[in-house]
C-alpha positions as CSV (number, residue, x, y, z in Angstrom):
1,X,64.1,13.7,2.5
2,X,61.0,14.1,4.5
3,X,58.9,11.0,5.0
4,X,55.1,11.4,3.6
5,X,52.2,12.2,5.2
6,X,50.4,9.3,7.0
7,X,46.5,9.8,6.4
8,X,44.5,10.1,9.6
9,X,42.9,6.6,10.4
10,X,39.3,7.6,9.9
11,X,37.1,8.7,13.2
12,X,34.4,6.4,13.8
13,X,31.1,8.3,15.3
14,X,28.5,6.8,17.6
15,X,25.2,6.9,15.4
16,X,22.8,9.5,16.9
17,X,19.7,8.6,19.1
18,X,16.2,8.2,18.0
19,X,15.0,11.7,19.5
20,X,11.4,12.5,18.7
21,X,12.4,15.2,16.1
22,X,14.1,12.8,14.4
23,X,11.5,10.7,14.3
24,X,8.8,13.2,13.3
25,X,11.7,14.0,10.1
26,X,12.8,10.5,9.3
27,X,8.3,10.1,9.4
28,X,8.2,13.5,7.0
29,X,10.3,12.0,4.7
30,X,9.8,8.2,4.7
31,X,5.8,9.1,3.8
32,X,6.9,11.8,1.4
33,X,8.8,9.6,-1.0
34,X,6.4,6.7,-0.7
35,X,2.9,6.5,0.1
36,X,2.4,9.8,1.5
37,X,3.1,11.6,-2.0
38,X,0.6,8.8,-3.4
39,X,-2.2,10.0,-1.3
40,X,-1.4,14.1,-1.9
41,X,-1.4,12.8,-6.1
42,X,-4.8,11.0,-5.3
43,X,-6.2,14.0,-4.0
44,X,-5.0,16.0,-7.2
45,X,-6.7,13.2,-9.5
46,X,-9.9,13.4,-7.8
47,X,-10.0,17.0,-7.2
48,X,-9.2,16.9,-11.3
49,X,-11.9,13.9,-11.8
50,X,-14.6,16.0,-10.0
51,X,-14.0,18.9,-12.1
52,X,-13.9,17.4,-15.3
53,X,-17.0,15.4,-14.2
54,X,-19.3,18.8,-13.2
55,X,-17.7,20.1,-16.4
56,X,-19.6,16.9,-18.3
57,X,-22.7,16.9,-16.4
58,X,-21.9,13.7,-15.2
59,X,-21.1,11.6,-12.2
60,X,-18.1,10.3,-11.0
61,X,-18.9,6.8,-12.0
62,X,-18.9,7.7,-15.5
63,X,-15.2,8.0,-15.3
64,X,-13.2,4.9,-15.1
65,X,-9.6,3.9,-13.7
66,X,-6.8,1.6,-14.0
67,X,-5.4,0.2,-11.0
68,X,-2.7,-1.9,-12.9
69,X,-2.4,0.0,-16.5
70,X,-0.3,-0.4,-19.3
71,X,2.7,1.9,-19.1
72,X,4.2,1.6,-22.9
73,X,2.9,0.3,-25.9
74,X,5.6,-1.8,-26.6
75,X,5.4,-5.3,-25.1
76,X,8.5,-5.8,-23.8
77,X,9.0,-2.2,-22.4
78,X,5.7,-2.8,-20.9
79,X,6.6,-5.9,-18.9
80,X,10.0,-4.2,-18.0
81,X,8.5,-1.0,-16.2
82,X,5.9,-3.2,-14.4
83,X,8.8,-5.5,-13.2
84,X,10.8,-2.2,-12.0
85,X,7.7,-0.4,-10.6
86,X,7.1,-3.5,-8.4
87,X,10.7,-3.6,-7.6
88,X,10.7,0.4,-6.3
89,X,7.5,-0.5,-4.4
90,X,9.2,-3.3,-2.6
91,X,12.4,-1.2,-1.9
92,X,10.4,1.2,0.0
93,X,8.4,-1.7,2.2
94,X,12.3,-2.6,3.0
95,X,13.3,0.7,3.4
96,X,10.7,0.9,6.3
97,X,11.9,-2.3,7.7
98,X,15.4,-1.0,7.3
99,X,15.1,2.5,9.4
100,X,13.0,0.3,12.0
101,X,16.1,-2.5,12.6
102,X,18.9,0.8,11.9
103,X,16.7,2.1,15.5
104,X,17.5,-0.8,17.0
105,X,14.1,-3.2,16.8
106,X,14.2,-6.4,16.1
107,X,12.0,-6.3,13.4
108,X,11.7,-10.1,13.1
109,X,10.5,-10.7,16.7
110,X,8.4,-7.6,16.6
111,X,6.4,-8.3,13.4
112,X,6.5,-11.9,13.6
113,X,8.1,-12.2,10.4
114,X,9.0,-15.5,10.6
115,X,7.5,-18.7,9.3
116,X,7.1,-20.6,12.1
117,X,3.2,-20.9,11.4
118,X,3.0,-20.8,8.0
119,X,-0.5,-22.6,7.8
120,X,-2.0,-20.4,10.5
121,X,-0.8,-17.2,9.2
122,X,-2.2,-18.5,5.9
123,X,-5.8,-19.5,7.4
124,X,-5.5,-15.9,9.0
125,X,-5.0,-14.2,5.8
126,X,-7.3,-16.0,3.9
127,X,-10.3,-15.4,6.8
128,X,-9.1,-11.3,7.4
129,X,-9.2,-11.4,3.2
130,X,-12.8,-12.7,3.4
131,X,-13.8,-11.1,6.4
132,X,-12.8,-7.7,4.7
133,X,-13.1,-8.2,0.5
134,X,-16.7,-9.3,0.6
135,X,-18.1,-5.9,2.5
136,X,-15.6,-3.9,0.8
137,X,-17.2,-5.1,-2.7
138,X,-20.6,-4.4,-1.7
139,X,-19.4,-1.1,-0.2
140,X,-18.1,-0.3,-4.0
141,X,-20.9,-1.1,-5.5
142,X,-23.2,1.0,-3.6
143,X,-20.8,3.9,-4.2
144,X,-20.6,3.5,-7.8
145,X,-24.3,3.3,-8.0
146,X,-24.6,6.4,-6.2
147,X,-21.9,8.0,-8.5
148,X,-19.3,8.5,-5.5
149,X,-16.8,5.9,-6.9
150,X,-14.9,5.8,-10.6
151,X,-15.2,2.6,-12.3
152,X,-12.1,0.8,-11.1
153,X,-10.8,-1.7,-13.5
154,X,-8.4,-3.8,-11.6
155,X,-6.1,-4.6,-14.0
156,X,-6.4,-3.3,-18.3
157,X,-2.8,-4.8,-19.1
158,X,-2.6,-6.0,-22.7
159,X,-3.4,-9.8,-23.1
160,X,0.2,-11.1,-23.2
161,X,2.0,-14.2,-21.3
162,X,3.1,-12.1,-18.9
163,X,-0.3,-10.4,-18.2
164,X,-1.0,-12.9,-14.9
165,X,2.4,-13.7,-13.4
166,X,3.1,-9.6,-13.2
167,X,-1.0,-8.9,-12.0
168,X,-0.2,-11.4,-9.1
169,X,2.9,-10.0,-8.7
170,X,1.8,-6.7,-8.4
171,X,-1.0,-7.8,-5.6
172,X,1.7,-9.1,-3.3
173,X,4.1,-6.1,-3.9
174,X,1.2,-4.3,-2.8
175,X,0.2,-6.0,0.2
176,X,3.8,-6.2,1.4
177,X,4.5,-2.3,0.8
178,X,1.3,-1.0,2.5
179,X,1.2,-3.6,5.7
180,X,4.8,-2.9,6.2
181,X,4.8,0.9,5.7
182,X,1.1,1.8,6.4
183,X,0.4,-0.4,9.5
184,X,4.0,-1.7,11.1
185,X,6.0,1.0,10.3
186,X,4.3,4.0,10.9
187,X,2.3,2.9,14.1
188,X,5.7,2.0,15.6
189,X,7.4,5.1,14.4
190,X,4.4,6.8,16.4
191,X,4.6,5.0,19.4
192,X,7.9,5.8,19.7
193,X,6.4,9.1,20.0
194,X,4.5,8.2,22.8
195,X,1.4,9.0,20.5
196,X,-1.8,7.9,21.8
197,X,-3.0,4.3,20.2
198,X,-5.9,5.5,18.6
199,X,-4.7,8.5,17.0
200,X,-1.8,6.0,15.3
201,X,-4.9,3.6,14.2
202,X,-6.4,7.1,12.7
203,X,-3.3,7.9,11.5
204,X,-2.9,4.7,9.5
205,X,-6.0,4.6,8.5
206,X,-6.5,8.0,6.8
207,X,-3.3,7.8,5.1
208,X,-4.2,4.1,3.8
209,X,-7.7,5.5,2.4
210,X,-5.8,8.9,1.1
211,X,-3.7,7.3,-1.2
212,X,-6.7,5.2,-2.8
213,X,-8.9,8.6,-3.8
214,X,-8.2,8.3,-6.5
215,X,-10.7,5.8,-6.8
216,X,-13.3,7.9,-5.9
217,X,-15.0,8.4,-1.9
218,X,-15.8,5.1,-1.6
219,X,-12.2,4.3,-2.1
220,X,-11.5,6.1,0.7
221,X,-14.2,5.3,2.9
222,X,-13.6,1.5,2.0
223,X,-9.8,1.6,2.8
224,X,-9.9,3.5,5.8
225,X,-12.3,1.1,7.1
226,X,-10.2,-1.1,6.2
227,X,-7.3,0.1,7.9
228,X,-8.7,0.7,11.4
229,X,-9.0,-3.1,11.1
230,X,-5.8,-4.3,10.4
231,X,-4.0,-1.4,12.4
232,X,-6.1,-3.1,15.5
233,X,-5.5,-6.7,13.8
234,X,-1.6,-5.7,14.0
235,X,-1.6,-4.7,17.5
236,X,-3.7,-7.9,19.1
237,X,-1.7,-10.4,16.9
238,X,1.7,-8.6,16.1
239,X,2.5,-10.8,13.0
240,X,2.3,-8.9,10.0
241,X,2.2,-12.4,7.5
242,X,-1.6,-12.5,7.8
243,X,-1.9,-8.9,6.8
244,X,0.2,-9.2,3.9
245,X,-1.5,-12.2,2.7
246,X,-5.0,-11.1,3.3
247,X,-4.5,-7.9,1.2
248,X,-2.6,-9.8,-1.3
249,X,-5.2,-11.7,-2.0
250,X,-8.0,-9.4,-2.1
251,X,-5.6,-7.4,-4.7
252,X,-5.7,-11.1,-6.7
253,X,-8.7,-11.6,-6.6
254,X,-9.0,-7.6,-8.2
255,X,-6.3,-7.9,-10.5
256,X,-7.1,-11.1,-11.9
257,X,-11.0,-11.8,-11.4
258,X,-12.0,-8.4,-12.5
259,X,-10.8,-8.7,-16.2
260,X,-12.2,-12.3,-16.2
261,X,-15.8,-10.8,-15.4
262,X,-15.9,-7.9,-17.1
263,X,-18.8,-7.6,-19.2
264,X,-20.0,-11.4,-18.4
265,X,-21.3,-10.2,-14.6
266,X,-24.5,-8.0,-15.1
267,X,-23.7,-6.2,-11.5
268,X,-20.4,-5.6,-12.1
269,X,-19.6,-2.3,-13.3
């Protein structure tokens, strides 16, 4: 009898190096199943908006849209499909962390994501959130006035339990996925490219307001403002906490003021 075949033992392979067209790829596609296919179907919704808005006779502020919308009319489907959109959105903020660590960063030293000043990074937040949210409202309101912006309803979700916990929920999945993946992710990914600092501040910045045309030009203009600021925020501090906390609590204040107002504020579209 011959005795049987022993199976190779499997051959371990050095992982391959960070060259910079592996980079420019591992960029391509990070931004092309994330954020980066957001901001190409924002410029499809307002190229359609504008259309159907010269069609009317009207302006773009006659139009209005949802940032946090229903997505079935059954309750409990409803509440499910939020819970698993947020949980997607966070994936892909990890994801970005992930491919950042797989290079070989330490991603907690780098960022600062630690909570060794918990109040401070709180204070920071809450000042940056301030500091950008009040202009940024009066920036909107302009817009809409002069029929640049949609009517942005921060949150229509149906008036359910669950309405508040998922809106704030929603904020903070929003501010972790885009200060992770707009600001620390990409502007390392293009310094590793040895690209010059203020082209990856522009870079981070047009992508932040691309994906938010949707809400009309000012929603651009607005959030690429925005973006230059905490892109050079990032780079002087190097902790993303107070990024993530300041836009969470801008989205909040969005989410969960906005439906409050509605219709009780004169100024407020």
């Amino acid at each position: 009898m011959t005795s049987a075949s022993v199976p190779a033992a499997p051959e371990f392979r050095e992982p391959r190096r960070d060259t910079p067209n592996a980079i420019r790829v591992e960029i391509a596609i990070v931004l092309l199943i994330t954020l980066g296919m957001s901001g190409l179907r924002s410029i499809v919704s307002i190229i359609e908006d504008q259309i159907r808005a010269a069609q009317a006779g009207q302006q773009l502020s006659s139009q209005a849209v949802a940032v946090v919308a229903p997505q079935s009319d059954l309750n409990w489907i409803d509440l499910i499909r939020q819970l698993l959109s947020i949980t997607q959105a966070v994936t892909w903020g990890v994801l970005g962390l992930y491919l950042l660590w797989r290079s070989g960063l330490a991603v907690k030293e780098r960022f600062g994501l630690d909570l060794r000043h918990p109040w401070r990074d709180l204070a920071s937040g809450a000042g940056l959130a301030a500091f950008i949210g009040v202009p940024g409202l009066g920036l909107y309101l302009v817009s809409h006035a002069l029929g640049f912006s949609l009517t942005v309803v921060g949150s229509n979700l149906t008036d359910t339990w669950w309405r508040l916990p998922v809106s704030i929920l929603a904020a903070i999945e929003n501010g972790f996925l885009e200060e992770v993946l707009v600001v620390a992710y990409l502007i390392t990914r293009l310094q590793d490219l040895r690209v010059r600092l203020w082209v990856a501040v522009a870079a981070s910045a047009l992508l932040r307001g691309s994906y938010h045309l949707y809400q009309g030009y000012g929603g651009f203009v607005g959030n690429a403002i925005m973006g230059v600021i905490f892109a050079l925020v990032f780079l002087r501090w190097r902790r993303l906490w107070p990024l993530v906390i300041a836009h969470s609590l801008i989205d909040i204040v969005v989410f969960v003021a906005y439906p409050l107002l509605q219709g009780k504020v004169s100024w407020l579209p």
